[in-house]
C-alpha positions as CSV (number, residue, x, y, z in Angstrom):
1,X,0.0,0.0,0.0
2,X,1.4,3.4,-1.2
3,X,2.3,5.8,2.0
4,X,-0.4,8.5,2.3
5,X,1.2,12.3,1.4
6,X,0.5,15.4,3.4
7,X,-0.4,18.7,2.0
8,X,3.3,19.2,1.1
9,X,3.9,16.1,-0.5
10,X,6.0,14.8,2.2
11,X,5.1,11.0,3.2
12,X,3.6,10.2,6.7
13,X,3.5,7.0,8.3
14,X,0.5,4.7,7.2
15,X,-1.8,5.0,10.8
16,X,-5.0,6.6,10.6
17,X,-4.9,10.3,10.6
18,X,-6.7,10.1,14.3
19,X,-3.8,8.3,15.5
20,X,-1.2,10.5,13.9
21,X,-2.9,13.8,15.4
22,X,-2.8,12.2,18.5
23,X,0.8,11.9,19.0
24,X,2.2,14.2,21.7
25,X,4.2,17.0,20.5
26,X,7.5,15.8,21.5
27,X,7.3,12.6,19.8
28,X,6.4,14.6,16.6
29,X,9.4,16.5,17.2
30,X,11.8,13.6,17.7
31,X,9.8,12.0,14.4
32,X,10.4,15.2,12.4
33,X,14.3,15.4,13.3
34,X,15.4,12.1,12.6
35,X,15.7,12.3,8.5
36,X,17.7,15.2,9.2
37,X,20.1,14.5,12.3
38,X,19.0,11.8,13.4
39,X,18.4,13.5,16.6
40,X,16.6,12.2,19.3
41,X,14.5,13.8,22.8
42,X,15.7,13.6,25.8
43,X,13.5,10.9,27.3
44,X,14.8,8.6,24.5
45,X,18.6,10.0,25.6
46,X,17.5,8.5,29.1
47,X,16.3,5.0,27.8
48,X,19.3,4.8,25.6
49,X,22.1,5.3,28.8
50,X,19.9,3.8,31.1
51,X,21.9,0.3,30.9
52,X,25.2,1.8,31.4
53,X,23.8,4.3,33.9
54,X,21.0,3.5,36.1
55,X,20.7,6.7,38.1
56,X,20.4,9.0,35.1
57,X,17.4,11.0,34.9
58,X,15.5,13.7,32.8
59,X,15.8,16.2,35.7
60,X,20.0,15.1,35.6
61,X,20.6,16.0,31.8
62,X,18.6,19.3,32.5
63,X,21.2,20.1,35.5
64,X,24.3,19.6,33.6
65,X,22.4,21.2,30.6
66,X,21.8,24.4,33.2
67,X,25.8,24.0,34.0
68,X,26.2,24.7,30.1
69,X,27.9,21.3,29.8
70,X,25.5,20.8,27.1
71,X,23.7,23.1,24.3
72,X,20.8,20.7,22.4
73,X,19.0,21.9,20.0
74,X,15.9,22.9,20.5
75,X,12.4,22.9,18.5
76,X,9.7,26.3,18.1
77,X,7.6,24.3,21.0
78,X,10.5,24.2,23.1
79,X,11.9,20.7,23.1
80,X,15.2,19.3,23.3
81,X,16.8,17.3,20.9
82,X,20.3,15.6,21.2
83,X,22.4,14.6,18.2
84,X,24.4,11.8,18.3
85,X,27.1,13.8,19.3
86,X,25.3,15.6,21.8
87,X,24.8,11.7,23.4
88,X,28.3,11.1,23.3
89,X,29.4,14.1,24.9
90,X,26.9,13.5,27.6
91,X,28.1,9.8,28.2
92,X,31.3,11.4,28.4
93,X,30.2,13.7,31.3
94,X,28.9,11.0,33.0
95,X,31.4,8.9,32.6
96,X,34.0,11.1,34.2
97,X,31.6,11.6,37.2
98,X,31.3,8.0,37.6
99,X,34.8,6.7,37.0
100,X,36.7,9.3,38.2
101,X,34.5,11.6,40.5
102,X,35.7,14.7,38.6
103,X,33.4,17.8,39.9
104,X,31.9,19.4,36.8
105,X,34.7,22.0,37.0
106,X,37.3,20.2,35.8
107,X,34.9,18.1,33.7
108,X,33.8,21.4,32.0
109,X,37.6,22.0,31.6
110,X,38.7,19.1,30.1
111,X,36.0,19.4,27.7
112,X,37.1,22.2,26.4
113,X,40.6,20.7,26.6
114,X,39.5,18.8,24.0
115,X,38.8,15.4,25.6
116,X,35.6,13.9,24.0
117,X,34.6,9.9,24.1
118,X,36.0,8.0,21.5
119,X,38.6,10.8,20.1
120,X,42.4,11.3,21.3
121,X,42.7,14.4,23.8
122,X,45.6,16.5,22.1
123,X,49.0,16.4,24.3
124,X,47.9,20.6,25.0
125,X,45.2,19.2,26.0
126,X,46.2,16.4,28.0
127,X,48.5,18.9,30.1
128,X,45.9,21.5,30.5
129,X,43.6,18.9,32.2
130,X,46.4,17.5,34.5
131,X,47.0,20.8,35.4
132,X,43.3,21.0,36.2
133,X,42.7,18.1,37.9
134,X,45.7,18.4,40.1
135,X,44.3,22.5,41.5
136,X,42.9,22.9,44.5
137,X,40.8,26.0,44.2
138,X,39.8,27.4,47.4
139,X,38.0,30.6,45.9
140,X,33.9,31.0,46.3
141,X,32.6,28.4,43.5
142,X,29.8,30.0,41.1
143,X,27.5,30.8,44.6
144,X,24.7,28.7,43.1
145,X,22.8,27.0,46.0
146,X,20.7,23.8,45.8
147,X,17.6,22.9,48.0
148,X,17.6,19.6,49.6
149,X,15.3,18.4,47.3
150,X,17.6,19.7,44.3
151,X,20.1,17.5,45.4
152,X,18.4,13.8,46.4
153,X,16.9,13.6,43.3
154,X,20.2,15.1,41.2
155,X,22.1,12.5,43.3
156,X,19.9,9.8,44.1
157,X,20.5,10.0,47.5
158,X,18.4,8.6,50.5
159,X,17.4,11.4,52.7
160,X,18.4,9.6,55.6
161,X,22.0,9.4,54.5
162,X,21.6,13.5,54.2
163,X,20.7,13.8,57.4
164,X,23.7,11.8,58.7
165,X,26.3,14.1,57.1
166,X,25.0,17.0,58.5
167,X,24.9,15.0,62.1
168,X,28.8,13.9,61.7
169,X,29.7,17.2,60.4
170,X,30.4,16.1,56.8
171,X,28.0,18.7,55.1
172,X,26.0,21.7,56.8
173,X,24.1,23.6,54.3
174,X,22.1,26.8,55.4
175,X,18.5,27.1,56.3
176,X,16.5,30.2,54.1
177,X,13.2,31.1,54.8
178,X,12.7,27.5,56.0
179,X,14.3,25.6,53.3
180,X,17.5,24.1,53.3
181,X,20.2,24.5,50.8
182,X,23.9,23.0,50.0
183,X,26.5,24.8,48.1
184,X,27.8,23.2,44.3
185,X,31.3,21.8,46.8
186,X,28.3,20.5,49.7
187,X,26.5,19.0,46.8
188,X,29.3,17.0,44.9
189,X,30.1,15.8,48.3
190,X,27.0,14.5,48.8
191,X,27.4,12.9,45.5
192,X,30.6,11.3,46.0
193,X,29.0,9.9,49.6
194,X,26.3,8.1,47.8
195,X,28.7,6.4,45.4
196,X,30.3,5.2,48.9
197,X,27.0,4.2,50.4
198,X,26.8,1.1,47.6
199,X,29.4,0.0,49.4
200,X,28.0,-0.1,52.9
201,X,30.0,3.2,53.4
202,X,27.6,5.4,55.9
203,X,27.6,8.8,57.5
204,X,30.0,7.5,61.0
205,X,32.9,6.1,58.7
206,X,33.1,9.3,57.2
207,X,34.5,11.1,60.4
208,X,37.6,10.0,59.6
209,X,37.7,11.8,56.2
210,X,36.3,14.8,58.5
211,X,38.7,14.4,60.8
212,X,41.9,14.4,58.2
213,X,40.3,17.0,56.3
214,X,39.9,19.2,59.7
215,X,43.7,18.4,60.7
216,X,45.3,19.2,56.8
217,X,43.0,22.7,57.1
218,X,44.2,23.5,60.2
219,X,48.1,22.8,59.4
220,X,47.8,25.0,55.8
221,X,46.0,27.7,57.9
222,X,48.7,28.2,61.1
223,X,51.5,28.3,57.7
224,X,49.6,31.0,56.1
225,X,47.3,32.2,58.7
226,X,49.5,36.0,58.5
227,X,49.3,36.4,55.3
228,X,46.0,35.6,54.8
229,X,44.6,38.1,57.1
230,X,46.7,40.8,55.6
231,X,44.7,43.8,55.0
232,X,47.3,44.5,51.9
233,X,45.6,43.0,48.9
234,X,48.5,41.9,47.0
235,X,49.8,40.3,49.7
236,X,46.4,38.2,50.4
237,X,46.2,37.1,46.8
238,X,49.5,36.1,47.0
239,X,48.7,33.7,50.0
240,X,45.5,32.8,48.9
241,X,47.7,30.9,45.4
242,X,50.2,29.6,48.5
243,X,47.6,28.4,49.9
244,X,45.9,26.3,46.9
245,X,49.1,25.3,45.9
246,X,50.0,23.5,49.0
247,X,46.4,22.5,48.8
248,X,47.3,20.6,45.9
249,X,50.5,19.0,47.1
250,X,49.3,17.6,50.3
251,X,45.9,16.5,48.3
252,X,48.7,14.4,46.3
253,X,50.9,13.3,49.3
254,X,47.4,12.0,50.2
255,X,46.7,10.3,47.1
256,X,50.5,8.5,47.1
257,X,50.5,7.2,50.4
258,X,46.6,6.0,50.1
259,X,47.9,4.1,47.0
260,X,51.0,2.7,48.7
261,X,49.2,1.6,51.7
262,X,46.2,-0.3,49.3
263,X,49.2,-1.7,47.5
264,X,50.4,-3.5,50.7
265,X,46.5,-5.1,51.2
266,X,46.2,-6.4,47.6
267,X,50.4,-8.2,47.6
């Protein structure tokens, strides 16, 4: 049976015009871009990484869209659609969150270093995102707050698990107007926690991270503490980049001696 032809010429699938009118709009849209690009919405982006990653979610590709990590295109109604190299950018993302626990910082930086999934990073760019990775920056993030809401269902978190952060000290957040919030560093630790927690890592074991974290703070501050609370603004910039960069060499003393103690269990 020859495909019925709109008003244009164009053919249209062979179900009853009833059925055809009745398709929502964004399944139109997704219908109307694939000849073209192949593009797809971002439901069907979900269902196609849901294998490889469980936890992703519309509300998840919207965030790291918000973050600018990714620009879809979008239809006159308003609805995204990904290209295939939209999808692969965002498996990328996702990818570094999962496998290496990179805070979108430094995976917005290595992006634009050049690193994209299935594609050699160039050696610039290589040794821009080492660089990167290896900064400790101690500066006031992009002040975006997140309500507690924001951040179980952007990290899949129980809100029990929450609460037991705040109660050991691990995270605070601030109360406003009744509801509270966590800051972007709060919120990717909160993140990294529930990666732990599928491991039977809860709130109590993380004093000791607490604790160390408390101890290195209070070492790098009695170094620089003078410096820092120099009312000469050169000299406070100066000690704030001392301070990041020893922030950065202990955070990789850390890493060494972490490795060269697991090394020992696994002989």
């Amino acid at each position: 049976m020859a495909p019925r032809l709109s008003a244009d010429s164009a053919p249209v699938d062979d179900a009853p015009a009833h059925e055809v009118a009745a398709l929502p709009d964004e399944i139109a849209a997704e219908k109307a871009a694939r000849p073209r690009e192949k593009a797809i919405t971002i439901g069907a982006v979900c269902k196609s990484l849901a294998q490889e990653f469980p936890d992703i979610s519309i509300s998840k590709i919207r965030y790291l869209e918000d973050q600018k990590l990714l620009s879809p295109r979008r239809t006159p109604g308003g609805y995204r659609l990904y290209s295939p190299a939209e999808v692969a950018r965002l498996r990328t993302i996702l990818r570094m969150q999962r496998d290496e626990f990179l805070p979108l910082r430094v995976i917005r930086q290595e992006l634009a270093a050049g690193r994209l999934e299935g594609g050699p990073v160039p050696r610039a760019g290589r040794e821009q995102a080492r660089s990167a990775r290896a900064s400790v920056s101690v500066r006031d993030g992009t002040g975006a707050l997140y309500s507690l809401e924001d951040v179980l269902e952007e990290t899949k978190t129980d809100r029990k698990l929450v609460e037991e952060l705040e109660e050991y000290g691990v995270v605070k957040g601030e109360v406003r107007s009744g509801v509270r919030y966590f800051d972007e560093t709060e919120r990717e630790i909160i993140a990294a926690v529930a990666e732990l927690a599928r491991y039977g890592v809860g709130g109590r074991n993380l004093r000791v991270f607490r604790s160390s974290a408390d101890r290195e703070a209070n070492l790098l501050q009695q170094i620089l503490a003078p410096a820092l609370r120099s009312r000469n603004p050169q000299r406070r910039k100066e000690a704030l980049e001392a301070l990041e960069n020893l922030a950065a060499v202990t955070t990789r003393l850390k890493h060494l001696l972490l490795v060269a103690d697991l090394r020992k269990i696994v002989r």
